[in-house]
N, C-alpha and C positions, 0 to 999 in steps of 0.2 A: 938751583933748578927752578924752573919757571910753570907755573901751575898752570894745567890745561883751565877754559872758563868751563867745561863739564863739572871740574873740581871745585868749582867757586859759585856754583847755583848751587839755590834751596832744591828741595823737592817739588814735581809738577805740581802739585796742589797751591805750595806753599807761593808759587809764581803765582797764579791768579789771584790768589788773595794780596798780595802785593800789588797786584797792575790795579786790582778793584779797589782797594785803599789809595793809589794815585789817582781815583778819577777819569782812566784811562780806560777803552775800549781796546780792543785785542788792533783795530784799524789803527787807532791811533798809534802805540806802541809799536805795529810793524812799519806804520811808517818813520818813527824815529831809529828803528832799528835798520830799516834799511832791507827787509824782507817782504815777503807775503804775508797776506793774512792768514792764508794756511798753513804757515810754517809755525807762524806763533801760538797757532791751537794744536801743534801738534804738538810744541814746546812743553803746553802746557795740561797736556794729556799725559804725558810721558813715551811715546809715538817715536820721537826722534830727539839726538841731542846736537843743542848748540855746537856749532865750530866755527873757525878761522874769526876775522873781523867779526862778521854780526855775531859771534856767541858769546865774542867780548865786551861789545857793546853794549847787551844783552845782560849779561853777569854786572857790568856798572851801572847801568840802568836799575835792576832791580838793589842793589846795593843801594842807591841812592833812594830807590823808593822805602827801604828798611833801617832806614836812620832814623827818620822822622817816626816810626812806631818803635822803634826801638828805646829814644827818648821818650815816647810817655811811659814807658813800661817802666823806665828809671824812674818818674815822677810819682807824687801820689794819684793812688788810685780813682777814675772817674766816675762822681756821681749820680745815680741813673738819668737824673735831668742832662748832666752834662755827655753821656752816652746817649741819650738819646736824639738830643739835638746835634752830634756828629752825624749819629747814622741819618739823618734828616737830614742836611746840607751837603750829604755824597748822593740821597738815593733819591730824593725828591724831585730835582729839577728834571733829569734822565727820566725817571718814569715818566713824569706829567706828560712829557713829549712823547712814549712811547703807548701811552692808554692815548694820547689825540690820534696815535695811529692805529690804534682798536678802533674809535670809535667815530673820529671825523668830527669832533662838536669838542669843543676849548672847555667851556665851562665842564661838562661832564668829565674831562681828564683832569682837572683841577678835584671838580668832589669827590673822585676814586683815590689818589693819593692823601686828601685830608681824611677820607675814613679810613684807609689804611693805616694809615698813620694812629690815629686815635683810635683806632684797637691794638696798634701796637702799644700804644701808651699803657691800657688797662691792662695787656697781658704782658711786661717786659720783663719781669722774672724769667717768662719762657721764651719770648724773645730775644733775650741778651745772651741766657743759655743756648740758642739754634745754632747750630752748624751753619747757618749761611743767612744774616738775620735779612739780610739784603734778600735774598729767594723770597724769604717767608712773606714782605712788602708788600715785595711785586704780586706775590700770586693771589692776593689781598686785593691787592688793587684789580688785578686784572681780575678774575671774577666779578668786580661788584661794576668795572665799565663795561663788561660783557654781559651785566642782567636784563632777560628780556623786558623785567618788570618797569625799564625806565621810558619804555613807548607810552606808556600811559600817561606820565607823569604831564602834568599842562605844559612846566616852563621846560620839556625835551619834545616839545611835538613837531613845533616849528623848527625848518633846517637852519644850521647858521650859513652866513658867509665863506663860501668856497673860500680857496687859497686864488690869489689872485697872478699866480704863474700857471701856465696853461698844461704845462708837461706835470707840476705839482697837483692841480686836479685831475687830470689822468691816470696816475696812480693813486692817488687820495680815493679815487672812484673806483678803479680796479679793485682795491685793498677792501674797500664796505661791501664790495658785490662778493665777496669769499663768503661762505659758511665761519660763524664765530671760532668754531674748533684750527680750520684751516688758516685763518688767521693770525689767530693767539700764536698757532706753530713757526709762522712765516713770520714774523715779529719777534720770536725767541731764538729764532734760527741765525734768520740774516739782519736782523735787525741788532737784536742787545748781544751777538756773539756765542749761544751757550751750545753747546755739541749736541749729538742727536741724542744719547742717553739720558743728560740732562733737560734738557726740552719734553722728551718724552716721560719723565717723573714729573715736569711742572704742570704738563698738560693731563697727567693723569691719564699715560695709554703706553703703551707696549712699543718699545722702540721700531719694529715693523711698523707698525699702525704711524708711528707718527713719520716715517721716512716715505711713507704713501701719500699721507698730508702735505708734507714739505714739497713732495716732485708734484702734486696735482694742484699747491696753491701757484707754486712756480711758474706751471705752465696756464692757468688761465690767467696768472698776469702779466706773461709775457702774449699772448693771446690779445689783451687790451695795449700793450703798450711793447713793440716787438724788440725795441732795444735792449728792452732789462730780462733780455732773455740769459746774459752771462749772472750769474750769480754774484758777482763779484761788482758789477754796476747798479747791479738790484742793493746788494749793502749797500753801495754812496748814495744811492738816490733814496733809501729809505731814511740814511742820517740826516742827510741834506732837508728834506722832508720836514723830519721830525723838528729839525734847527732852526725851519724858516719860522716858526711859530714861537712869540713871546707869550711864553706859557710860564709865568712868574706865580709857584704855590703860594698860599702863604707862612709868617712865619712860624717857625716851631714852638716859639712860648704861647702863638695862639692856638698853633695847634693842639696841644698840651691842656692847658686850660680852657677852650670849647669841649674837650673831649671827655674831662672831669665837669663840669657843670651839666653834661651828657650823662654822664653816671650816676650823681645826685640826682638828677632830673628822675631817671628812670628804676633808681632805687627808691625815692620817693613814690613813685607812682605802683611799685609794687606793694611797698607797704601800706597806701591806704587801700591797694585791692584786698591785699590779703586782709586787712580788716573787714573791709568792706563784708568778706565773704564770713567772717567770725560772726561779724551782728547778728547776720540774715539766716546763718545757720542756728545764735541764740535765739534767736525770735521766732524762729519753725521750731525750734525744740519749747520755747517756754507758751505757743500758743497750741500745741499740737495735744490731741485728746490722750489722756492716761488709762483709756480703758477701750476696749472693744467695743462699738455702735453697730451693729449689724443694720444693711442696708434698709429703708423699707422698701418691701416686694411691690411693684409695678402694681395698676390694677388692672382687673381681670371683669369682661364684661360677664353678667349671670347669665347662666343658660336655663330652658327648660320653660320660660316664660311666654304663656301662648299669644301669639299673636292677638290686637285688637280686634272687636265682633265690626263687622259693618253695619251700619246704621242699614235697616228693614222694615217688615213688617214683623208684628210680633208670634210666638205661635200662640197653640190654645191654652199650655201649662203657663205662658207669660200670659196672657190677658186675663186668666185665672188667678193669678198673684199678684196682678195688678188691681183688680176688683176687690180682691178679700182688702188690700192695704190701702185704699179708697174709704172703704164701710168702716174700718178700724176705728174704733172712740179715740183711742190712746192717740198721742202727737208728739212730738220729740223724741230724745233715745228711749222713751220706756217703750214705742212702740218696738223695738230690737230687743225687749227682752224674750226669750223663749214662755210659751206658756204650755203649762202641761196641758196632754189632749184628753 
């Protein structure tokens, strides 16, 4: 008896993780399979199942993509450098291309994927352990080419060189004039494939909130450019887009190793602060007084002091003590001694 292919697929989950381990977009896979690209999300939601031709196609397809993991799982175990530099040669090139379409500027979708990258390095304990280490990347990256902070930056002030197909700056131009939120959404959406749930966990919003996002980035760039008003040409011309662009990361052991001389660097730098901060706290402790000094009190003008005489005439009791101390024999301080009367 002949096994339906319902019988001979993994589980929905276990389908994507298979097409994302071939390198494969959901477009591409439905076009080898021979379906929509809607069928294939729906495949791999669990929505609907495989039949006839394409469900067998479908079933050897992923079969064939599960050999090849199947065989390292036979092999010895991979070690974190050599896990890391896989997840980097699947997830790097695709992003790079996918932050140029956040951002419109080459170099800046190159340094979002190397810092991504080089925080995955320092945390890949927790990144080896993630549920989907590829998400964790992306949403790394995308934060850091979506910071407003990089306006400021000198070598991002200047714009670079448009794309030099004329329909590709049109949408290149439509996609910068979105709000960053609407974008990231329309990029996650129609762009890398991932369903409205999942978009709306990447983006950090409430599956409502981000299906408001998706119909209003939709429509103001079908607004700029009236043909990618089908969602379905909106996907090819974002791929297409993203592909015309030799966006080459670099390598992984450099990446690895900048990333660690990054961490040296900046562990160094905190342990001469924190020194820094031990001196200057000995030095306020061994110059600082051991005893109570009370303020000295401000001063205070005297009161009660009569005003200067103006220069006059004298009266008769002054011209009277002026006479007597005129006739006085005595001269110097003895003439200030009192003398009894």
């Amino acid at each position: 008896m002949t096994e339906s292919p319902a019988s001979q697929l993994p589980p929905p989950k276990e389908r994507r993780r298979l097409r994302e381990s071939g390198s494969l977009t959901q477009a591409q896979l439905a076009a080898r399979v021979g379906v929509g690209r809607a069928t294939v999300r729906a495949w791999e939601r669990g929505h609907s199942t495989p039949s006839g031709q394409e469900g067998e196609a479908y079933a050897r397809l992923l079969a064939a993509l599960a050999e090849p993991a199947s065989g390292r799982t036979g092999s010895s175990a991979l070690t974190p450098a050599q896990a890391f530099d896989a997840l980097y040669a699947f997830c790097a090139p695709a992003l790079a291309r996918q932050a140029y379409l956040l951002t419109g500027r080459r170099e800046l979708a190159r340094e979002a994927v190397e810092h991504a990258f080089q925080l995955a390095w320092q945390r890949w304990p927790e990144v080896a352990q993630d549920r989907d280490p590829a998400g964790w990347v992306r949403a790394v990256a995308y934060e850091w080419a979506l910071s407003p902070w990089h306006r400021f930056r000198p070598r991002h002030r200047s714009p670079e060189p448009p794309p030099a197909d004329p329909a590709d700056r049109a949408l290149l131009n439509a996609l910068l004039e979105l709000p960053p939120s609407y974008r990231r959404t329309l990029v996650l959406y129609d762009g890398v494939g991932l369903d409205l749930p999942e978009t709306a966990a990447e983006t950090e919003a409430s599956t409502p909130a981000a299906a408001g996002r998706l119909i209003r980035a939709r429509e103001a760039v079908a607004a700029q450019v009236p043909h990618l008003a089908d969602p379905a040409e909106l996907h090819r011309r974002l791929v297409e887009l993203a592909s015309s662009e030799r966006l080459q990361p670099p390598r992984p052991t450099t990446v690895r190793t900048t990333g660690e001389r990054r961490n040296v660097f900046w562990t160094r730098a905190a342990i001469a602060f924190t020194v820094a901060i031990i001196g200057s706290t000995a030095l306020t402790l061994r110059t600082a007084p051991t005893h109570y000094e009370p303020p000295i009190a401000p001063a205070q003008a005297v009161q009660g002091v009569p005003p200067p005489a103006a220069m006059g005439p004298l009266s008769r009791g002054e011209q009277a003590l002026r006479d007597k101390l005129r006739h006085s024999r005595t001269s110097g301080p003895e003439r200030l001694t009192p003398v009894a009367g």
